[in-house]
C-alpha positions as CSV (number, residue, x, y, z in Angstrom):
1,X,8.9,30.3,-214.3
2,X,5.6,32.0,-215.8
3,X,5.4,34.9,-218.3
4,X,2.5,37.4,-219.3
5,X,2.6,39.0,-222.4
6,X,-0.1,40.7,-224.7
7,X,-2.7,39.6,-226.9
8,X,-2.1,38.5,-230.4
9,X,-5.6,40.5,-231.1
10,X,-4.0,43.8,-230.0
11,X,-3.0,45.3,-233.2
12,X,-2.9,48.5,-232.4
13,X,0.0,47.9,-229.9
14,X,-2.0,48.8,-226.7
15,X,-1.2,47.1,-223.4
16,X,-2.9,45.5,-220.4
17,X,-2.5,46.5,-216.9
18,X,0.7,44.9,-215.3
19,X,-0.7,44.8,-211.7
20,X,-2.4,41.5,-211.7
21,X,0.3,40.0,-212.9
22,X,2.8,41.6,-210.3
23,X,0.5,40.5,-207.5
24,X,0.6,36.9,-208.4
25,X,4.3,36.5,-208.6
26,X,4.6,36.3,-212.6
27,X,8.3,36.3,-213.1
28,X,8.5,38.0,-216.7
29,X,5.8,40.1,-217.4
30,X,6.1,41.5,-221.0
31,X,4.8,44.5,-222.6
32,X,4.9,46.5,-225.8
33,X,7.3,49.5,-225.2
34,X,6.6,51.0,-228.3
35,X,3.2,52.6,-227.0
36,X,3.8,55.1,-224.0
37,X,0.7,54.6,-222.2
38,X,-0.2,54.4,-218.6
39,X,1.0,50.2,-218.0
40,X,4.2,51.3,-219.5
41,X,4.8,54.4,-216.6
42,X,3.7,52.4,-214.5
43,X,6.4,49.7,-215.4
44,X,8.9,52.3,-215.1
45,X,8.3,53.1,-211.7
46,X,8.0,49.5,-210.9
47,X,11.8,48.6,-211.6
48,X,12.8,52.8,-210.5
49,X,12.3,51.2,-207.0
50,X,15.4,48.9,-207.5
51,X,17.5,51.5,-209.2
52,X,16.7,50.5,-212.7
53,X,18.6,47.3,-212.9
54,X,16.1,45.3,-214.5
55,X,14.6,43.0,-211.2
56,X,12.6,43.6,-208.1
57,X,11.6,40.9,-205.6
58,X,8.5,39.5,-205.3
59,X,6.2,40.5,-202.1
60,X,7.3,38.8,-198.9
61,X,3.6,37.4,-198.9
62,X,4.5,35.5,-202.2
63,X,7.9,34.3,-200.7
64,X,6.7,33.3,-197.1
65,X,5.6,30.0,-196.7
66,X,3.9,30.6,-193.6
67,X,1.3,32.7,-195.0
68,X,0.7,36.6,-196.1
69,X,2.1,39.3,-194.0
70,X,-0.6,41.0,-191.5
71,X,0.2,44.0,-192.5
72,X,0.2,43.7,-196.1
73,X,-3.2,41.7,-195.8
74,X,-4.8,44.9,-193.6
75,X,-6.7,47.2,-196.5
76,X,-4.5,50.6,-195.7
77,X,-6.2,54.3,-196.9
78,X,-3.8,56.2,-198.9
79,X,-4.7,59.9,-198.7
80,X,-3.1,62.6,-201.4
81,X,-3.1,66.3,-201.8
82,X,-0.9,68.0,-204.4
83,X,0.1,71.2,-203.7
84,X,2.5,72.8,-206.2
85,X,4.8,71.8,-209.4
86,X,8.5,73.5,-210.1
87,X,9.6,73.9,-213.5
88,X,7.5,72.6,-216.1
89,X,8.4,72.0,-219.1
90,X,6.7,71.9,-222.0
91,X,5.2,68.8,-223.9
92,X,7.3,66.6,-226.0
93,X,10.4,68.9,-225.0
94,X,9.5,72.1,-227.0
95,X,11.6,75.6,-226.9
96,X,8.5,78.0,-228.4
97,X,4.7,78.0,-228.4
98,X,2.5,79.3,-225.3
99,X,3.0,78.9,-221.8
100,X,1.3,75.6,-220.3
101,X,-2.0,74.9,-218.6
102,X,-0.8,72.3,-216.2
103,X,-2.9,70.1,-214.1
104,X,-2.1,66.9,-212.5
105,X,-4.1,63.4,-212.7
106,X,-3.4,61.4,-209.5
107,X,-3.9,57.5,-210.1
108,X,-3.7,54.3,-208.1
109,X,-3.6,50.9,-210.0
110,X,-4.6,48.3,-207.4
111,X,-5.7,44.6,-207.2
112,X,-9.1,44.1,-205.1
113,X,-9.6,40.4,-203.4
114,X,-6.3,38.9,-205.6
115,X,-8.4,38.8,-209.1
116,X,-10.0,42.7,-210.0
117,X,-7.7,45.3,-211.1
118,X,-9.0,48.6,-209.9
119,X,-7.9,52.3,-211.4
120,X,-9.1,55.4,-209.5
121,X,-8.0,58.7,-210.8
122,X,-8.2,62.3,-209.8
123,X,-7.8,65.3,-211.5
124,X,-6.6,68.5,-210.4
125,X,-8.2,72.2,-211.3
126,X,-6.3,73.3,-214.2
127,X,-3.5,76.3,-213.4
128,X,-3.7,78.8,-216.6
129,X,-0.3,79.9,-218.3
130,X,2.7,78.7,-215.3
131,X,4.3,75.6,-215.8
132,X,7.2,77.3,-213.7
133,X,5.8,77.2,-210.1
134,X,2.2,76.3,-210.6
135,X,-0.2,76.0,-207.2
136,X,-3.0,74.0,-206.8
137,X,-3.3,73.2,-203.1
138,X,-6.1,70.7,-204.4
139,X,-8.5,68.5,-202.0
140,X,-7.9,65.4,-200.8
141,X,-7.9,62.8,-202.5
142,X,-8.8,59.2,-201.0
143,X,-7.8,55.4,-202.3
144,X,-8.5,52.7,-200.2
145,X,-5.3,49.9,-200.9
146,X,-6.5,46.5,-201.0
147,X,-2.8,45.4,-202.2
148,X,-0.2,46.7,-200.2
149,X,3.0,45.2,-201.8
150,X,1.6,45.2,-205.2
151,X,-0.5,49.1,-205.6
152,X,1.2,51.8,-207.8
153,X,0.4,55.3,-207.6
154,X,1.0,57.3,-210.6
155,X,1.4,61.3,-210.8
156,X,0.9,62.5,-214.7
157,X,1.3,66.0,-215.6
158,X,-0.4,67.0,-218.5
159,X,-0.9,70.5,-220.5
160,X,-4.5,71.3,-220.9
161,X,-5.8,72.9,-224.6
162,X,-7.8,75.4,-225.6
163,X,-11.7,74.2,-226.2
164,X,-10.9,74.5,-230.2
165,X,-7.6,72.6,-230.1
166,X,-9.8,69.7,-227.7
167,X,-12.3,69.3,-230.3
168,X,-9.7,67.9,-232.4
169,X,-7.0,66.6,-230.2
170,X,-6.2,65.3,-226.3
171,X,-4.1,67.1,-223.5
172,X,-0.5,66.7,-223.8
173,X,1.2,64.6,-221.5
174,X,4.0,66.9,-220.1
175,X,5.9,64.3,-217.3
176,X,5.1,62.1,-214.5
177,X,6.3,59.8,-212.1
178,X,4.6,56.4,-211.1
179,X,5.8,54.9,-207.7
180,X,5.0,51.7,-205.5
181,X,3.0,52.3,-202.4
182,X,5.0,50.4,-200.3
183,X,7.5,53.0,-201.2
184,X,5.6,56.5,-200.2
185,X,6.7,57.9,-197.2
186,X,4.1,60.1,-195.7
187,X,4.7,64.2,-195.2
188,X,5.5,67.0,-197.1
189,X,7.5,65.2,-200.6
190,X,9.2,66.5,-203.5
191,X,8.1,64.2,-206.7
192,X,10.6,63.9,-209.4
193,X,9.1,64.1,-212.6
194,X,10.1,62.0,-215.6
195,X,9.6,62.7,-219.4
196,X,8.3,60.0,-221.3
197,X,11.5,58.3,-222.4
198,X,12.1,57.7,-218.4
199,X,14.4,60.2,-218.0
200,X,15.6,63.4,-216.3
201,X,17.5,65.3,-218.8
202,X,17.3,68.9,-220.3
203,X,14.0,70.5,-219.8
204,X,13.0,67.8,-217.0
205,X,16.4,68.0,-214.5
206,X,14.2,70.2,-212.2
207,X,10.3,69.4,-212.3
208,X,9.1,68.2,-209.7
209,X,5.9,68.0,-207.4
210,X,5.1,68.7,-204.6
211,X,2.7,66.4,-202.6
212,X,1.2,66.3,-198.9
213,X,1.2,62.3,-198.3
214,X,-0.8,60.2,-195.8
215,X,-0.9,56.6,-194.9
216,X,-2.9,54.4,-192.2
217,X,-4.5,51.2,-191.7
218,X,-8.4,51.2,-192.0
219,X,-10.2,49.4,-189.2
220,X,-13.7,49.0,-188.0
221,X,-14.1,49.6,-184.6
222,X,-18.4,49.1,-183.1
223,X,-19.6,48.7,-187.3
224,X,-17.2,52.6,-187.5
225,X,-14.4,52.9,-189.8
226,X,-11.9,54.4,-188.3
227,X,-8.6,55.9,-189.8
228,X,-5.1,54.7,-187.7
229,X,-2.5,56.3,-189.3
230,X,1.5,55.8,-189.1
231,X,3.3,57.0,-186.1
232,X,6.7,57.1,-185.8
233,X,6.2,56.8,-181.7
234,X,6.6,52.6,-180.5
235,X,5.3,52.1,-177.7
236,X,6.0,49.3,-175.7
237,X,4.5,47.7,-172.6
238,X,6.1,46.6,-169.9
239,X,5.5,44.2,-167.2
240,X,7.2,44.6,-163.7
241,X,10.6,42.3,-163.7
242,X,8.9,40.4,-160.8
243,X,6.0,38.9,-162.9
244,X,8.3,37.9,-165.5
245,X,10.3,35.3,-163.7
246,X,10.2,33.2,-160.5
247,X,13.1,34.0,-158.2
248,X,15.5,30.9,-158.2
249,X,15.5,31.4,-154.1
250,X,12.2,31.4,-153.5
251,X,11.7,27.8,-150.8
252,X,8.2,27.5,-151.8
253,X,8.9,27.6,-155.3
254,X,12.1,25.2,-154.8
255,X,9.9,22.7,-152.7
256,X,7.0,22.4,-155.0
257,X,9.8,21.5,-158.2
258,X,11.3,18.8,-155.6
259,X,8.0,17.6,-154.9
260,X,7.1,17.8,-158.8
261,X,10.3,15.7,-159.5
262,X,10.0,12.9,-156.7
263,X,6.2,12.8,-158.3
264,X,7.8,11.8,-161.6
265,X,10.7,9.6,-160.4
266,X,7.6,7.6,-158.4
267,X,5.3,6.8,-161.9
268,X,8.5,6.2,-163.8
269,X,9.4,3.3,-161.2
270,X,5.8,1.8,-161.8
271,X,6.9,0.8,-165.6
């Protein structure tokens, strides 16, 4: 059994990025929950996928003996617009002040070639005063996955300040929600949106995003990358029932097996 856990040289409490270890199959990977930051959202929504009960199996690639899954080992493009947000609340769970400024920073934590972690983020334009049903309808934005089973995509709300109040302090971080690719359905979605605790209580029972998801393999086709993406249509290819099996009547077919056996009974009676 293998563990990760931070540096002794992080005094300050600050934490590494859980996604390499995740990829490689580290059983216990350990971080410092007193510091809300980024790895520990993203932990969150790691063990969110199995209803919160403290383990989630490792990628079938890690598991299978017989090598990594061909799907999981295709690089997949991951494309994300956010449209709206429903009931904001304010940061750190406030009852008075000004109304928010949200916008919305769209993140994917990935693992490039099995040994680089890559984070790509996105930031929306900011909405001014409505954190009840704030639009943005933004672009979209792009992430190419290099590990499927492994990848985390985190949505982070956060309250934008005044250029006075930035030139002595950050944005608020209002709520988010971090969530494994392999679990993104594509379409129109509703995000739930947590406070930084990892809960949905008071203020945070009703925000939510609201996200247009796509998903698709990324192949090259003549030196041209070219965008496949999910369909829930199968199709399936036939061949005529005739091609798929001799017909036990068929004389020709029945004399050349006889001929085939008396062929074998005659080199067996040389030995």
């Amino acid at each position: 059994m293998s563990r990760s856990y931070p540096a002794g040289s992080r005094l300050d409490s600050s934490n590494y990025l859980p996604i390499l270890p995740w990829s490689v199959g580290t059983q216990m990977v350990a971080l410092n929950f007193q510091t809300i930051d980024a790895s520990l959202l993203m932990n969150d929504g790691r063990f969110r996928e199995n209803g919160n009960c403290g383990y989630v199996l490792k990628p079938s690639d890690l598991m299978d003996l017989q090598g990594p899954d061909a799907a999981d080992a295709k690089p997949m493009l991951l494309e994300i617009r956010v449209l709206s947000g429903s009931c904001l609340p304010k940061p750190n769970e406030a009852r008075t002040g000004d109304c928010i400024n949200p916008y919305v920073k769209v993140s994917v934590c990935d693992v490039h070639n099995g040994v680089k972690e890559a984070f790509t983020t996105y930031s929306t334009n900011v909405v001014t005063a409505n954190g009840f049903f704030p639009i943005w309808n933004s672009e979209k934005y792009v992430f190419q996955i290099g590990n499927y089973a492994s990848a985390m995509l985190q949505l982070s709300v956060y309250d934008k300040k005044s250029a006075i109040a930035n030139a002595t302090s950050t944005d608020d971080l209002v709520a988010s929600s971090s969530i494994p690719i392999r679990c993104l359905r594509r379409g129109l979605r509703s995000v739930k949106l947590f406070d930084t605790s990892n809960t949905r209580s008071g203020a945070f029972d009703f925000a939510s995003l609201l996200v247009d998801i796509y998903k698709g393999n990324k192949e090259v086709t003549n030196g041209v990358y070219g965008n496949h993406f999910e369909s829930t249509e199968h199709v399936q290819h036939h061949q005529p029932q005739s091609h798929l099996q001799h017909s036990a009547h068929d004389p020709s077919s029945q004399t050349q097996q006889q001929r085939n056996a008396k062929h074998r009974k005659e080199s067996l009676a040389e030995f």
